[in-house]
C-alpha positions as semicolon CSV with decimal commas, in nm:
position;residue;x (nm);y (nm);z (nm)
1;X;-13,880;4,128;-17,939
2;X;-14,265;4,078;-18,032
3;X;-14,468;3,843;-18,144
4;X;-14,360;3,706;-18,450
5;X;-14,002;3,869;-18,501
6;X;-13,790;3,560;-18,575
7;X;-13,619;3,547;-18,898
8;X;-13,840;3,227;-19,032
9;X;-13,540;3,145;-19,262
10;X;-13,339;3,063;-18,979
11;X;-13,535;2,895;-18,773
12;X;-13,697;2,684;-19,052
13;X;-13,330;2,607;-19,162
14;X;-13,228;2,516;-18,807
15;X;-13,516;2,280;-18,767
16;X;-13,452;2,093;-19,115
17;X;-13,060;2,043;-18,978
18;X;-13,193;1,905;-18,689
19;X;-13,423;1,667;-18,950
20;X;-13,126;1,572;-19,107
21;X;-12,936;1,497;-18,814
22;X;-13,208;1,310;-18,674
23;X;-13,225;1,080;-18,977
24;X;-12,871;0,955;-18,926
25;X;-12,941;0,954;-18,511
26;X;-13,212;0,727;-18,527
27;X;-13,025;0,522;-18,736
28;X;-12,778;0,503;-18,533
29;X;-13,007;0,419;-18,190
30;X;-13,119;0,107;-18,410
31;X;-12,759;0,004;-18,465
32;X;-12,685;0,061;-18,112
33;X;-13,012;-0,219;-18,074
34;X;-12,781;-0,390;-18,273
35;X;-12,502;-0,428;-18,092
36;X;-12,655;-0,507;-17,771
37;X;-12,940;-0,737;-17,965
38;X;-12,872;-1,048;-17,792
39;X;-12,809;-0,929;-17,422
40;X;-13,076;-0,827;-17,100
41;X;-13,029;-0,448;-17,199
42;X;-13,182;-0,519;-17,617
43;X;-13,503;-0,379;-17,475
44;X;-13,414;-0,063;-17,329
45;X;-13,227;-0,016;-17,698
46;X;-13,519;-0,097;-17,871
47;X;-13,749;0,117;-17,592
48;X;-13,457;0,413;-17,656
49;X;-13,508;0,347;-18,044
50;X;-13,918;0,363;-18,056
51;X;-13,862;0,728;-17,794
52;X;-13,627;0,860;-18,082
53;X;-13,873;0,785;-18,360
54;X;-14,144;0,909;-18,168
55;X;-13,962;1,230;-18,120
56;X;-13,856;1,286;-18,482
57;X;-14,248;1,272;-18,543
58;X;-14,303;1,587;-18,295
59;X;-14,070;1,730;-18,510
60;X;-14,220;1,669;-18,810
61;X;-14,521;1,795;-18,675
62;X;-14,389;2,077;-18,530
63;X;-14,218;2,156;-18,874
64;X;-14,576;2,133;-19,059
65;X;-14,714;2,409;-18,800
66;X;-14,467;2,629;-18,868
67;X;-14,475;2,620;-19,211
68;X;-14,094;2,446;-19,260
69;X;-14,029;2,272;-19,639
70;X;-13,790;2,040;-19,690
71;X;-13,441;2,229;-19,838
72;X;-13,327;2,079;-20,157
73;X;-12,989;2,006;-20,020
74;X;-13,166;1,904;-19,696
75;X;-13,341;1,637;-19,919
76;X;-13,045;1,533;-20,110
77;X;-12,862;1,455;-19,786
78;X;-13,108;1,240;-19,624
79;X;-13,043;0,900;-19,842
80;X;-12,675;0,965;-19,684
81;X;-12,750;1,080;-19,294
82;X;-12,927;0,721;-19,296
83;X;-12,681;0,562;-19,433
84;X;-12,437;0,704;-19,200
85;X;-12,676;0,556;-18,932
86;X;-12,715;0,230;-19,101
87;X;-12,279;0,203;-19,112
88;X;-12,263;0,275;-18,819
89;X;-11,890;0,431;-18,795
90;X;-11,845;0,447;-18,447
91;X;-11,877;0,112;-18,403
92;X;-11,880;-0,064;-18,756
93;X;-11,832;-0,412;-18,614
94;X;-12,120;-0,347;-18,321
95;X;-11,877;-0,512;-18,072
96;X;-12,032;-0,441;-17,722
97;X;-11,661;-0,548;-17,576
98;X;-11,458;-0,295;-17,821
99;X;-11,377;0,090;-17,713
100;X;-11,572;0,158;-18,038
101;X;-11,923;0,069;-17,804
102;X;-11,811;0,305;-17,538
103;X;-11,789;0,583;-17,845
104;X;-12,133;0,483;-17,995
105;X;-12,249;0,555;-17,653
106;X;-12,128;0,855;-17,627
107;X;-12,241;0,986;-17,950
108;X;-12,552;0,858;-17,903
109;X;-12,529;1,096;-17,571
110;X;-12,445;1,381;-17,757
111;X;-12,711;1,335;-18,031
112;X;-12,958;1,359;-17,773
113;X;-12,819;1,658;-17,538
114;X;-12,813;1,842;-17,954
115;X;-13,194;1,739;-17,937
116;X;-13,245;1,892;-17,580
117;X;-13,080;2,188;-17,662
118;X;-13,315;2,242;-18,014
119;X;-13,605;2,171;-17,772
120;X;-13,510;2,456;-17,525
121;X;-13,384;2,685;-17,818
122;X;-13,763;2,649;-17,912
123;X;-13,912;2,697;-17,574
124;X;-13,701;3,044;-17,565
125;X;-13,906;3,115;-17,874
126;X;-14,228;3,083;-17,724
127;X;-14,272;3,487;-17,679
128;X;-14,169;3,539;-18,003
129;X;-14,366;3,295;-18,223
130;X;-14,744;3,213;-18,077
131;X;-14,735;2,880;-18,322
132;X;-14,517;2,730;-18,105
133;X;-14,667;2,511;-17,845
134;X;-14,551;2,546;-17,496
135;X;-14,687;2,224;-17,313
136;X;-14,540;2,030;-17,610
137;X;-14,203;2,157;-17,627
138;X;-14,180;2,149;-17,256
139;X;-14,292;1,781;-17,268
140;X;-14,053;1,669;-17,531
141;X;-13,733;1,856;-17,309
142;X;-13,857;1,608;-17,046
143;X;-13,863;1,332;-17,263
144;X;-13,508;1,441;-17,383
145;X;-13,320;1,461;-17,071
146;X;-13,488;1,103;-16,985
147;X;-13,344;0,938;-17,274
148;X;-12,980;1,086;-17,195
149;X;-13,042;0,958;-16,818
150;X;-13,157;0,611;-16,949
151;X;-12,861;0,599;-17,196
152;X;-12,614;0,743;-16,885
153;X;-12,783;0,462;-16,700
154;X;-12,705;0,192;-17,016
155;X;-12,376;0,298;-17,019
156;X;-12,295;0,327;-16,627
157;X;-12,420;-0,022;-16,625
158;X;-12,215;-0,213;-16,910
159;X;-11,872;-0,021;-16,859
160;X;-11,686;-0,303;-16,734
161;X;-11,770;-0,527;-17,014
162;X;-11,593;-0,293;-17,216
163;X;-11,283;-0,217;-17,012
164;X;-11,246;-0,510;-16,754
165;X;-10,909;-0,648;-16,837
166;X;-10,923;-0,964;-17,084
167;X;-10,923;-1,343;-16,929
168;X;-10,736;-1,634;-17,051
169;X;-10,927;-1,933;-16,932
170;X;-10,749;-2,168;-17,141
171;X;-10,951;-2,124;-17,453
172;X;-10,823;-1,797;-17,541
173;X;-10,834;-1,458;-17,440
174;X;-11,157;-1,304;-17,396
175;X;-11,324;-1,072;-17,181
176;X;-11,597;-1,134;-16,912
């Protein structure tokens, strides 16, 4: 394929779903900040929240370059991608000792391996489309598969205060 042979409809279409979905997925890292607000893991939210925002940017960015408007419909679903975010339906009641946090989690994993795989989609583009810039793409797939390690790592770390079996001390059932 040479230089310049991708169907810009497409890939400007791809990149505002990815804008859209990003709306509702940083939403939905601050919720996740949320849940775990008042605990010694609030920071690496927060941390994984500021690395989400800061991607979304690149995006933007890289959007501008190539040339990308915002879709009508694109634009009229934004107000309720954030939203979504803000309601956060996986875990509505941002319990950290609910099932429902174990599922945030693992959206929030899946939001970012989408986000890895637009990244490399665009690196495979390279050839094709010289406005496309290599170091940058190839820096925010790095940046990418950190955030799904740190979020593994978040998770691997707080599982048993989700699934340890409840204790009755006396007080009432609870877990530890």
């Amino acid at each position: 394929m040479p230089h310049n042979t991708i169907d810009q409809t497409t890939l400007h279409r791809y990149l505002s779903e990815h804008l859209l979905g990003s709306e509702s997925g940083l939403n939905h890292f601050k919720a996740a900040h949320g849940t775990w607000a008042d605990t010694a893991y609030a920071q690496r939210f927060e941390s994984l929240h500021q690395q989400v925002k800061a991607d979304q940017d690149d995006l933007k960015r890289i959007m501008d370059r190539l040339g990308c408007t915002k879709r009508p419909m694109a634009r009229l679903l934004a107000p309720a991608a954030k939203l979504a975010g803000h309601v956060n339906p996986f875990n509505p009641l941002r319990m950290r000792k609910l099932a429902a946090a174990q599922v945030q989690l693992d959206v929030l994993t899946g939001l970012l391996n989408a986000k890895l795989r637009m990244w490399q989609t665009l690196l495979l583009m390279l050839p094709h489309d010289p406005r496309l810039d290599q170091a940058l793409l190839q820096d925010l797939s790095h940046r990418a598969e950190s955030q799904i390690s740190q979020l593994k790592a978040l998770s691997d770390e707080t599982w048993p205060e989700r699934f340890a079996p409840p204790v009755n001390d006396g007080q009432g059932e609870h877990r530890p």
